[in-house]
DSSP file (Angstrom, degrees, kcal/mol; ACC not computed):
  #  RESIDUE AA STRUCTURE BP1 BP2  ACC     N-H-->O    O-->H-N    N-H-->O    O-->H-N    TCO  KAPPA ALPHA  PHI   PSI    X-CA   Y-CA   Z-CA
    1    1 A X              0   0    0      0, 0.0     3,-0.1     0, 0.0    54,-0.0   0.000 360.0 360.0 360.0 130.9  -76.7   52.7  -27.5
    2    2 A X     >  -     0   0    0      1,-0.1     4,-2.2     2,-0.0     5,-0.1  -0.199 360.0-112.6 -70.0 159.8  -77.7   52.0  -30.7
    3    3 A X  H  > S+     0   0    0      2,-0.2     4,-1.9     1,-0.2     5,-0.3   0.814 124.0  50.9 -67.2 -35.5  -76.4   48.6  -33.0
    4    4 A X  H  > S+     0   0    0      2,-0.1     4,-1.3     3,-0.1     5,-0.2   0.921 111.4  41.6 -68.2 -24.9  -74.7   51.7  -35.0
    5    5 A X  H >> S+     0   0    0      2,-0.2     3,-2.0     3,-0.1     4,-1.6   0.933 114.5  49.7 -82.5 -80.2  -73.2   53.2  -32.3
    6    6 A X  H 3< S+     0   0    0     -4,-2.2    -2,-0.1     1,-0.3    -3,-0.1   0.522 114.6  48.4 -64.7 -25.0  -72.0   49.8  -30.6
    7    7 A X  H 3X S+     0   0    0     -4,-1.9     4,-1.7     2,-0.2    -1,-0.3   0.753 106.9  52.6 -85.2 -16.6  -70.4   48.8  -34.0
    8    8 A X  H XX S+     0   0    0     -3,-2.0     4,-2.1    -4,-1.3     3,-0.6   0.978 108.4  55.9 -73.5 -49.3  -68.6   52.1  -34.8
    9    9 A X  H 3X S+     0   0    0     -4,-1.6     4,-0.7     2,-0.2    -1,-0.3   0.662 108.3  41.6 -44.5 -17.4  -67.2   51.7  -31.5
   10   10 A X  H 3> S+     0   0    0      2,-0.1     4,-2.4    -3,-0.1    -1,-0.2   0.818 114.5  53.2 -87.7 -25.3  -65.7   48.2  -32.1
   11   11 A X  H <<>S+     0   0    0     -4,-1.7     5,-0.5    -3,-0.6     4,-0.5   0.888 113.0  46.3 -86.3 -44.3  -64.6   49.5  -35.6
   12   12 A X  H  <5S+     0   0    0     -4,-2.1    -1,-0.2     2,-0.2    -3,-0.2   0.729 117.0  40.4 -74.1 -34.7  -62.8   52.4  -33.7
   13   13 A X  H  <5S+     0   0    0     -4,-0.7    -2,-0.2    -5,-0.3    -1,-0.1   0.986 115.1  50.8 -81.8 -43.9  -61.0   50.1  -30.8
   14   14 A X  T  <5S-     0   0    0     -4,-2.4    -1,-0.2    -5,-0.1    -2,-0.2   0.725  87.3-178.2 -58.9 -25.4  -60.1   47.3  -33.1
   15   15 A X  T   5 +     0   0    0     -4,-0.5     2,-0.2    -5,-0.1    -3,-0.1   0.802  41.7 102.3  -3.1  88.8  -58.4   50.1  -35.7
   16   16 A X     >< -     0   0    0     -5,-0.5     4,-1.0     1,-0.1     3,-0.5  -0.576  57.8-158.1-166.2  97.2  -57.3   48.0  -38.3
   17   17 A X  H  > S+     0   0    0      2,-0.2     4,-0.5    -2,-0.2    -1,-0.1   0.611  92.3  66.1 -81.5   2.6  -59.1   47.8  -41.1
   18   18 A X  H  4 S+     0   0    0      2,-0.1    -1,-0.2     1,-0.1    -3,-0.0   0.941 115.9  39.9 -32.7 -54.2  -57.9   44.4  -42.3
   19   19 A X  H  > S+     0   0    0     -3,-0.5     4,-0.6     1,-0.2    -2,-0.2   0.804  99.7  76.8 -74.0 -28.0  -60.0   43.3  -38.9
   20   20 A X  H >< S+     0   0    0     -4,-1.0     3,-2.4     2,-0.2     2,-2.0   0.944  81.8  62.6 -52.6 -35.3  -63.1   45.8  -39.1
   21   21 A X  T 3< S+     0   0    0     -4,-0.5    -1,-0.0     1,-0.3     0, 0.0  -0.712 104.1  49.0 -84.0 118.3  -64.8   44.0  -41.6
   22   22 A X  T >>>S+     0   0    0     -2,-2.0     4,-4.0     0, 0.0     3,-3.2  -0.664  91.4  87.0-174.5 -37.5  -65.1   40.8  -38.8
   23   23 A X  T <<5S+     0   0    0     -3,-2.4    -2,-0.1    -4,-0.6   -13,-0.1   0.174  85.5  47.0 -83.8  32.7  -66.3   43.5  -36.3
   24   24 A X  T 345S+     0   0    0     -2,-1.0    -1,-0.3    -4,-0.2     4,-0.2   0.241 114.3  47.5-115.7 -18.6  -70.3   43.1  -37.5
   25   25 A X  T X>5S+     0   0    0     -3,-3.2     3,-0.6     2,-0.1     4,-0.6   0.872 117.0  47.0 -88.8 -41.3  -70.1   39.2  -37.3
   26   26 A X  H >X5S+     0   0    0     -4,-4.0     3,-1.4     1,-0.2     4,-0.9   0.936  99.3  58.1 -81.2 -30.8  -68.4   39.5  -33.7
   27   27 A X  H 3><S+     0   0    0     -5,-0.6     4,-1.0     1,-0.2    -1,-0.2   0.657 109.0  51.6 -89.0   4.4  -70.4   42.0  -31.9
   28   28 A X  H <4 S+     0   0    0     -3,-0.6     4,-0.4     2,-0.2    -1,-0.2   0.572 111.0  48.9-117.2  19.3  -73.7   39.4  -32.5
   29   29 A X  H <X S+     0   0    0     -3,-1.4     4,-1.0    -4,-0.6    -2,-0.2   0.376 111.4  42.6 -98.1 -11.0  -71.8   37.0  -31.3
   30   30 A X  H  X S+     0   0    0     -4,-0.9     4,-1.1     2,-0.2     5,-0.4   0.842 116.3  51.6 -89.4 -41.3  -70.9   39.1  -28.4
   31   31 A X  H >X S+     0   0    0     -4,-1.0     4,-2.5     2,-0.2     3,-0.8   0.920 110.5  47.9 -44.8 -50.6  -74.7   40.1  -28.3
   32   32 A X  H 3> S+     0   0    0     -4,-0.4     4,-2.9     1,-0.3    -1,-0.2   0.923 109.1  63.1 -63.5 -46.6  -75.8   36.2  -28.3
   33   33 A X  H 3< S+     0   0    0     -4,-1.0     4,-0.4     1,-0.3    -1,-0.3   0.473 106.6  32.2 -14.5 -65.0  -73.4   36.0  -25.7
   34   34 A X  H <X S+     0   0    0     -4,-1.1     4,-1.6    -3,-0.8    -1,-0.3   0.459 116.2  59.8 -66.7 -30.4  -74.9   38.3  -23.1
   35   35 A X  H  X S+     0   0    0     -4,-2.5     4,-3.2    -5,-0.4     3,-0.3   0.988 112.5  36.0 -58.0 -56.1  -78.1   37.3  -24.1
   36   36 A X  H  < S+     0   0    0     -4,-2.9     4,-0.3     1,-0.2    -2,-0.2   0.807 111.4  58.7 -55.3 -46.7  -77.2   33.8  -23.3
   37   37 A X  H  4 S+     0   0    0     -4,-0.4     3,-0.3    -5,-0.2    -1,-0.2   0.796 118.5  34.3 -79.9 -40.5  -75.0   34.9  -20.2
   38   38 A X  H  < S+     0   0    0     -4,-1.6    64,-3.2    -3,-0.3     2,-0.4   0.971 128.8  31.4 -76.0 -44.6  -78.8   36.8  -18.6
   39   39 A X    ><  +     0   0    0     -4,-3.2     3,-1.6    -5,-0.3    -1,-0.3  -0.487  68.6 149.8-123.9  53.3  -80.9   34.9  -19.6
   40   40 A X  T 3  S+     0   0    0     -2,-0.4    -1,-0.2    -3,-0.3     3,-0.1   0.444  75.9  48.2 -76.0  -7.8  -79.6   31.6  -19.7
   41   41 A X  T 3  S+     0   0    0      1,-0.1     2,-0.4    61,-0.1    -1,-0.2  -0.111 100.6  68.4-120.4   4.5  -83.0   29.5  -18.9
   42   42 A X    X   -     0   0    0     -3,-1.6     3,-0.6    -6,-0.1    -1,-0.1  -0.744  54.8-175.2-161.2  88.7  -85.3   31.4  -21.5
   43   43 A X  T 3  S+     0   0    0     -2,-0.4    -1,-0.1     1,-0.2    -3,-0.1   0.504  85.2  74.4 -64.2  -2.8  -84.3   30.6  -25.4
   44   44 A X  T 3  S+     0   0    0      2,-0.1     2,-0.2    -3,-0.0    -1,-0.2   0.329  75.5 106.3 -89.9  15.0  -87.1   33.3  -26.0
   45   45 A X    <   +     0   0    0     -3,-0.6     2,-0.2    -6,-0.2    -9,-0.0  -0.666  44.8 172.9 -94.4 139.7  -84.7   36.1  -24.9
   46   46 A X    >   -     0   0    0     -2,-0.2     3,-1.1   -11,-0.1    -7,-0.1  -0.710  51.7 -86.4-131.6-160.6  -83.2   38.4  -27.3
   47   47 A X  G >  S+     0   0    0     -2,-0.2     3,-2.3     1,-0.2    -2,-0.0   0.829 120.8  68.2 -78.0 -23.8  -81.0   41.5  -27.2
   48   48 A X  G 3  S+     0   0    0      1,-0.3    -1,-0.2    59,-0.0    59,-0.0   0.471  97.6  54.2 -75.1 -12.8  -84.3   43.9  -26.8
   49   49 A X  G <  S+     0   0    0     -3,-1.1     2,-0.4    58,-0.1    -1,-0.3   0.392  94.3 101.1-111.7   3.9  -84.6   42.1  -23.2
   50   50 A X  S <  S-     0   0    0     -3,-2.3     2,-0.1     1,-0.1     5,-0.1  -0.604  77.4-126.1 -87.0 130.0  -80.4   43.6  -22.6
   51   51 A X    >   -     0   0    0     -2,-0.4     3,-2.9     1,-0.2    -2,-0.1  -0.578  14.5-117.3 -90.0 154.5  -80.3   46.6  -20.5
   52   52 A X  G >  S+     0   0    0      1,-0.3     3,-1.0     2,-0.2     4,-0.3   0.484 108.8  67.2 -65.0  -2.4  -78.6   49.3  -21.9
   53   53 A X  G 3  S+     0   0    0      1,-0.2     4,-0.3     2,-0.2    -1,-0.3   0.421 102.0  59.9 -74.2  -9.7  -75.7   49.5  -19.0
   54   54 A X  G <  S+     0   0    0     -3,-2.9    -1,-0.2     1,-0.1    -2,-0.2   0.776  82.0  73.7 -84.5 -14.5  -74.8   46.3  -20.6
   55   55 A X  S X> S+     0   0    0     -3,-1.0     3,-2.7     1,-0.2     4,-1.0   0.790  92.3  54.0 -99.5 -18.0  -74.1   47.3  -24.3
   56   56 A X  H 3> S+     0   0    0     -4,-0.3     4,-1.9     1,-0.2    -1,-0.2   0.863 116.5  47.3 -73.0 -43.9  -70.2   49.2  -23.7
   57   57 A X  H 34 S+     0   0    0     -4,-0.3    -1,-0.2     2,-0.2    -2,-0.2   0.584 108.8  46.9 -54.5 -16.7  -69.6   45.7  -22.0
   58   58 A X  H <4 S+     0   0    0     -3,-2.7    -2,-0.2     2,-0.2     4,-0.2   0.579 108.7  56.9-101.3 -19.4  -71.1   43.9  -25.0
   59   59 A X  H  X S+     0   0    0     -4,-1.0     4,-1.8     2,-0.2     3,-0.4   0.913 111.1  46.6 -75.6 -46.6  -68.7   46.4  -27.4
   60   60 A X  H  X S+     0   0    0     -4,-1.9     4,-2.4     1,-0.3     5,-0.2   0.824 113.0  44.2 -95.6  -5.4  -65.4   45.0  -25.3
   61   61 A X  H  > S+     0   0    0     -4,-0.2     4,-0.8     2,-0.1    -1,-0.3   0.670 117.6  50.6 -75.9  -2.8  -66.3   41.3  -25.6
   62   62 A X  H  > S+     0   0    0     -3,-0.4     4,-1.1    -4,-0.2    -2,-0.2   0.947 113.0  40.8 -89.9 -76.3  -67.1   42.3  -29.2
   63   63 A X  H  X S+     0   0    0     -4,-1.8     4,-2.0     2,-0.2    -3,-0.1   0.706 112.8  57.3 -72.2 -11.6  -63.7   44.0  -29.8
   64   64 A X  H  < S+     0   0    0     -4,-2.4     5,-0.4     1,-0.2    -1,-0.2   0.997 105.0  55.6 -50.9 -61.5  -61.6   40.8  -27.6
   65   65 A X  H  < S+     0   0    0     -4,-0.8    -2,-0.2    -5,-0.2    -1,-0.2   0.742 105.3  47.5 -31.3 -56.2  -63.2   38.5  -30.1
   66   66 A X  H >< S+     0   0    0     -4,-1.1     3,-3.0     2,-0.2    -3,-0.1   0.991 119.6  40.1 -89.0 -78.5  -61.6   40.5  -33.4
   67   67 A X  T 3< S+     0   0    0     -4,-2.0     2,-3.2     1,-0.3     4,-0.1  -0.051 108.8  58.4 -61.3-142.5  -57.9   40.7  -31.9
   68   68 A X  T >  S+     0   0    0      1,-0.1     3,-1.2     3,-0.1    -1,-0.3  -0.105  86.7 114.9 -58.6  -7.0  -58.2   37.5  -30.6
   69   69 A X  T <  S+     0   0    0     -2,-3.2    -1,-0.1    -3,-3.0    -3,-0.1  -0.418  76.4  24.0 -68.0 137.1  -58.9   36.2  -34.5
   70   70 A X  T 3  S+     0   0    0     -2,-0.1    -1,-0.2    -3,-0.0    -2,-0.1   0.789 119.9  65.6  92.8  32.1  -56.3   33.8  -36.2
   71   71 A X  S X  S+     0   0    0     -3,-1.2     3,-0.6    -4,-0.1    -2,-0.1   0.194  71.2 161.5-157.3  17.9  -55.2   32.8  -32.5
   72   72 A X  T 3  S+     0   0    0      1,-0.2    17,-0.1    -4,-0.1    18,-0.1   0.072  70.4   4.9 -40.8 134.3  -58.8   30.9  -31.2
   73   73 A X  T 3  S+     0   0    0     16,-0.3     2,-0.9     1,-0.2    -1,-0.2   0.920  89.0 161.9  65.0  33.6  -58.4   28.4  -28.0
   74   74 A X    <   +     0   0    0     -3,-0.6    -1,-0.2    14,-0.2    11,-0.2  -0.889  17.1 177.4-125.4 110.1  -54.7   29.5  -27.7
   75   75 A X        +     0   0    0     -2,-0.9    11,-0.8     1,-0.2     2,-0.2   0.756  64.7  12.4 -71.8 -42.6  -53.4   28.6  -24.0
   76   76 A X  E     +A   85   0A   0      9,-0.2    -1,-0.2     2,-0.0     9,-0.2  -0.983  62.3 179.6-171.8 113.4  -49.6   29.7  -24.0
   77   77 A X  E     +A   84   0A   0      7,-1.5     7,-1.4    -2,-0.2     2,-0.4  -0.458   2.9 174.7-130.7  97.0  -47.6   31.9  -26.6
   78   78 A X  E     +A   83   0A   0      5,-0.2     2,-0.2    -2,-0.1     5,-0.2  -0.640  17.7 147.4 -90.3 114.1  -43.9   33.0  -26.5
   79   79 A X        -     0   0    0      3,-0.7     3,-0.3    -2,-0.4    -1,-0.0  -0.539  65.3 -28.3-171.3 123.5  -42.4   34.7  -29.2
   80   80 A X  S    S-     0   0    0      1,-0.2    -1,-0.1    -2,-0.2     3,-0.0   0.987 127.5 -48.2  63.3  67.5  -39.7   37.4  -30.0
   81   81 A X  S    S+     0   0    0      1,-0.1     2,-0.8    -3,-0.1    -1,-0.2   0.167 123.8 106.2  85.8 -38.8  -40.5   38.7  -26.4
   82   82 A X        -     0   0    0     -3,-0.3    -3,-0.7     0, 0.0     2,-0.5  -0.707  45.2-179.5-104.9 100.1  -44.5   38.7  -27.0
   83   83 A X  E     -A   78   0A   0     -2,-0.8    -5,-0.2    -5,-0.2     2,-0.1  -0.881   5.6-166.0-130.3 136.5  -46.0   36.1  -25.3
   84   84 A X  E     +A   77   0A   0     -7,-1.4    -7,-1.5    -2,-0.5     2,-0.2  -0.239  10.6 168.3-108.6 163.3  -49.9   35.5  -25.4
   85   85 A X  E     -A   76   0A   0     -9,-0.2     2,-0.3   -11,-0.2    -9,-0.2  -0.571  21.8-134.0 169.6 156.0  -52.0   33.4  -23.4
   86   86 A X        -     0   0    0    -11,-0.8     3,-0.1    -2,-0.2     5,-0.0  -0.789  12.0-150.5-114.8 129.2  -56.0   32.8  -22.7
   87   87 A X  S    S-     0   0    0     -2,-0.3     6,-0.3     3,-0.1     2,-0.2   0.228  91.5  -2.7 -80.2  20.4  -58.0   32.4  -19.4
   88   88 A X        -     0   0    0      2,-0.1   -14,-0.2   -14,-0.1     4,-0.1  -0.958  66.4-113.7 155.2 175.5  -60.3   30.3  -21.7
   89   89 A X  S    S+     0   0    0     -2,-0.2   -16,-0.3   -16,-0.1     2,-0.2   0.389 106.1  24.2-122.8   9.0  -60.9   29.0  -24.9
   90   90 A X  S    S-     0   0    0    -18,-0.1     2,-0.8    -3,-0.0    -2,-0.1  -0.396 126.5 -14.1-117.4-131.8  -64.2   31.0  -25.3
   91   91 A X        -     0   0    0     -2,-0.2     5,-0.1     1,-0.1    -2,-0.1  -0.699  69.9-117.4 -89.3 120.4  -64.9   34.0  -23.5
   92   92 A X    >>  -     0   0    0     -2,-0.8     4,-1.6     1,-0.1     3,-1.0   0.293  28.6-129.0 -15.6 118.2  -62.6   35.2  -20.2
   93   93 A X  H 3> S+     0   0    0      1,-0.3     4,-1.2    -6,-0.3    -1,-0.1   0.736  97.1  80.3 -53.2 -31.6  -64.8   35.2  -17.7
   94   94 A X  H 34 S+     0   0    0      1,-0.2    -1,-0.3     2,-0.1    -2,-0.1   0.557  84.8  56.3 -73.6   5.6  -63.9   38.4  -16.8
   95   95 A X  H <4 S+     0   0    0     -3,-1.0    -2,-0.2   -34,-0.0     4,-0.2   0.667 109.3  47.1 -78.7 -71.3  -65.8   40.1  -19.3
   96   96 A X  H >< S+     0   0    0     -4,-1.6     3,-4.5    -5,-0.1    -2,-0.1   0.732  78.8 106.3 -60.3 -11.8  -69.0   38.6  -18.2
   97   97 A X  T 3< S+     0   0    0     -4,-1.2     3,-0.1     1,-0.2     2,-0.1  -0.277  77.9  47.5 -70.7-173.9  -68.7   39.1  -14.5
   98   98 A X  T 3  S+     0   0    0      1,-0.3     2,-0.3     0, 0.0    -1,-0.2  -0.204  91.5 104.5  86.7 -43.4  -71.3   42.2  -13.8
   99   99 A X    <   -     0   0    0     -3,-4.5     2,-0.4    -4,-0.2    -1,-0.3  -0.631  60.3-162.3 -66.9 132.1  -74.0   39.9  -16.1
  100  100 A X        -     0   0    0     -2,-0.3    -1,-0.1    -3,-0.1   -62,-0.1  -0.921  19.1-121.9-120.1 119.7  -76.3   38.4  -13.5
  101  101 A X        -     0   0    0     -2,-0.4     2,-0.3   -64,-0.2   -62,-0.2   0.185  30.7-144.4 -53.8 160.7  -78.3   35.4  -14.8
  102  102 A X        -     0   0    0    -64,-3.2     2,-0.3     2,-0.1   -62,-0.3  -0.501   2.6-144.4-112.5 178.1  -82.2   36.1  -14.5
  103  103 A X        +     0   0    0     -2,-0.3     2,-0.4   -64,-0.1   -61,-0.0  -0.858  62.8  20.5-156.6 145.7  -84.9   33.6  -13.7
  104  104 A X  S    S-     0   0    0     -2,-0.3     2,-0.4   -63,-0.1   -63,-0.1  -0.765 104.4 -19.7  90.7-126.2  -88.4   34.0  -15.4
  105  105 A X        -     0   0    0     -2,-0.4    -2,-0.1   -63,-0.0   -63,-0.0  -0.994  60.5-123.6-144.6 126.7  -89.6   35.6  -18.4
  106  106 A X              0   0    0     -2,-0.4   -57,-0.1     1,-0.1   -62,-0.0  -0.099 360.0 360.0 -37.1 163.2  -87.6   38.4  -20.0
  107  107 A X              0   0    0    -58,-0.1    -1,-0.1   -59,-0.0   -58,-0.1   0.674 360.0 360.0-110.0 360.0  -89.7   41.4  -20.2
């Protein structure tokens, strides 16, 4: 999947365009993210070393990030019914499980 592909797919789950325009700054923070998450021992790792069964995974930690905006690090919310709350104050660990950290040198 291409970086064109993986952001029209955030731009398309997020539908909102108030929120789109966030949704090129959040999916390379979702990228660094998974990068960080394989290859956690080798700062010489980029996204070129991410296999592509990763990038649909990298598209819904991209589009959590956008909803999640204007509510960062927010544990517990109740209101008119709606009530919010975060397994974390970055990213849910559920989102990452499936990455499994490497050891070595990307290739």
């Amino acid at each position: 999947m291409t970086d064109e592909e993986m952001l029209a797919e955030v731009e398309l789950l997020v539908d909102d365009a108030r929120l789109s325009r966030f949704a090129p700054h959040y999916l390379e923070l979702a990228k660094g993210e998974v990068v960080s998450r394989m290859w956690p021992f080798a700062p010489e790792a980029g996204w070129e070393d991410v296999p592509e069964r990763l990038h649909r995974q990298t598209v819904a930690i991209a589009v959590y990030l956008v909803n999640r905006r204007g509510a960062e690090g927010e544990t517990s919310h109740t209101e008119s019914g709606v009530s919010r709350s975060y397994e974390s104050a970055g990213i849910p660990l559920s989102y990452l499980s499936g990455i499994v950290p490497q050891a070595g040198v990307p290739r």
